[in-house]
N, C-alpha and C positions, 0 to 999 in steps of 0.2 A: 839575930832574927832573920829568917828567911826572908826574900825579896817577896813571895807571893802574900805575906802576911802585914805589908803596910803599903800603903798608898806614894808613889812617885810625881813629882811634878818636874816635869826638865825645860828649863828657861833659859834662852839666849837675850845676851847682851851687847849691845854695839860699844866698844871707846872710841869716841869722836872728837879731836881736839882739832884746834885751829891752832896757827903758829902766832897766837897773839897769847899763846899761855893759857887756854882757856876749855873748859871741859862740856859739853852737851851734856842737859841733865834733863829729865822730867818729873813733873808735879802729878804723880799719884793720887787720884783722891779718896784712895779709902776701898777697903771691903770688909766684908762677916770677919775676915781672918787678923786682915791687917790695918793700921790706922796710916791715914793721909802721912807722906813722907817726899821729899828727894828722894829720888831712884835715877839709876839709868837705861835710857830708852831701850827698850828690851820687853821681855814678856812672855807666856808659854811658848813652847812651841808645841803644835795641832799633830795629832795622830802620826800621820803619813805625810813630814816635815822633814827637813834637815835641819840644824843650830843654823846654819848660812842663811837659809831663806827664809825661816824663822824674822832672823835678824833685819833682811833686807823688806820684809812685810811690816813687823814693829817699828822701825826706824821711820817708815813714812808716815805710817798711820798716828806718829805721836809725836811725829816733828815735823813731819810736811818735807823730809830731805828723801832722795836718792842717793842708796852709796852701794860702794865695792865692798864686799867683806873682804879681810885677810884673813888672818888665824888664830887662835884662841889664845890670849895672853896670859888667863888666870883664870884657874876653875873653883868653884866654891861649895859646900853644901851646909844646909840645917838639918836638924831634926825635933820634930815635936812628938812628945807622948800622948798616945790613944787618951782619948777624953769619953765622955756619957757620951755615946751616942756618933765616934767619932772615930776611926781606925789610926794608928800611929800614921807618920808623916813623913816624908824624905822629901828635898827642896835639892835639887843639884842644878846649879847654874854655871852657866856658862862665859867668858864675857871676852867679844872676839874685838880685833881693828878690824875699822871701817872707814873710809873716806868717802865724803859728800864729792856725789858727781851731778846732782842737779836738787831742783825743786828748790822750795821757799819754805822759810822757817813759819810754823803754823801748824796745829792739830789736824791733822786730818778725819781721825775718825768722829764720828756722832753720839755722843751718850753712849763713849768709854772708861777707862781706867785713867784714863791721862787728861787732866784741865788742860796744859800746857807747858811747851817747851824751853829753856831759857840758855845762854851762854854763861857758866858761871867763871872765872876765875877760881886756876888749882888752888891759890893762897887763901882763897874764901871757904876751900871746903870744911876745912875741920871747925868751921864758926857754923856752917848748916845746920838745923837741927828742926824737926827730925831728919832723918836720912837712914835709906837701908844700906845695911853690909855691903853691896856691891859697889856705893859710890864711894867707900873709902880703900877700898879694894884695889878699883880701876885708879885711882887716885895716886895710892901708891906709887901701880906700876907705871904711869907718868912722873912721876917726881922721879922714883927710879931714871926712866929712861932720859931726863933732863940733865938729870946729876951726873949720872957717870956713863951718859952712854950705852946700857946695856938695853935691850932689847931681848927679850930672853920668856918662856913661857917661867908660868906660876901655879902650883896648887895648893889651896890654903884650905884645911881640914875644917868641919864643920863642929860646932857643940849644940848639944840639945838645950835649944831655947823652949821649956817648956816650962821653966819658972823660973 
């Protein structure tokens, strides 16, 4: 399918762990598309954006931090099938490191996407539920990076969730 015949949404992701084992997640609460979930702090990025600043906008507004991006550990996409009324779908996300270099944990924005931010433990992720793609994702590439040391980008191919 041609690029000009379905709709693109390109999202960045912050991975933000502390060295107490523990991964920044937020509480999504829901739209037309998607139901309330664990996500990570992350979120469109606006027209005339970079994934970096993207990143360092979402990360405050949905956790109340300041951070440094790094560079993109793991990229991901969906796709959904055109529906009544609804053009096919492409989701390509993004999900960079990031370290806290100030502010205070707390929602910034006002009657958003995001109730609020929490520190989870990597061992508690696969007990989450729900949770989108991206937190098991980032999830991974931390256990990864714990277990053996590597540090390494990732891209993980996308399937049509369309049913």
């Amino acid at each position: 399918m041609h690029f000009t015949e379905y709709v693109t949404r390109i999202a960045a992701y912050a991975l933000v762990t502390d060295d107490g084992g523990r991964i920044l997640l937020t509480w999504f609460n829901g739209s037309a598309f998607a139901q309330p979930c664990w996500t990570m702090p992350g979120g469109g990025v606006e027209f005339d954006e970079s994934i970096q600043d993207a990143v360092v906008r979402e990360v405050f507004e949905e956790t109340g931090f300041h951070v440094d991006v790094g560079g993109v550990v793991v990229t991901h996409h969906f796709t959904r099938a055109a529906t009544s009324g609804r053009r096919p779908f492409r989701s390509q996300q993004f999900i960079l490191d990031a370290t806290i270099t100030g502010g205070v944990l707390g929602t910034t924005e006002q009657g958003g996407s995001t109730d609020f931010a929490r520190w989870v433990a990597i061992a508690d992720i696969p007990r989450l539920d729900p949770k989108a793609d991206v937190v098991d994702l980032a999830a991974d590439v931390v256990r990864r990076t714990m277990n053996e040391g590597q540090n390494h980008s990732t891209s993980v191919e996308g399937e049509d969730s369309s049913g």
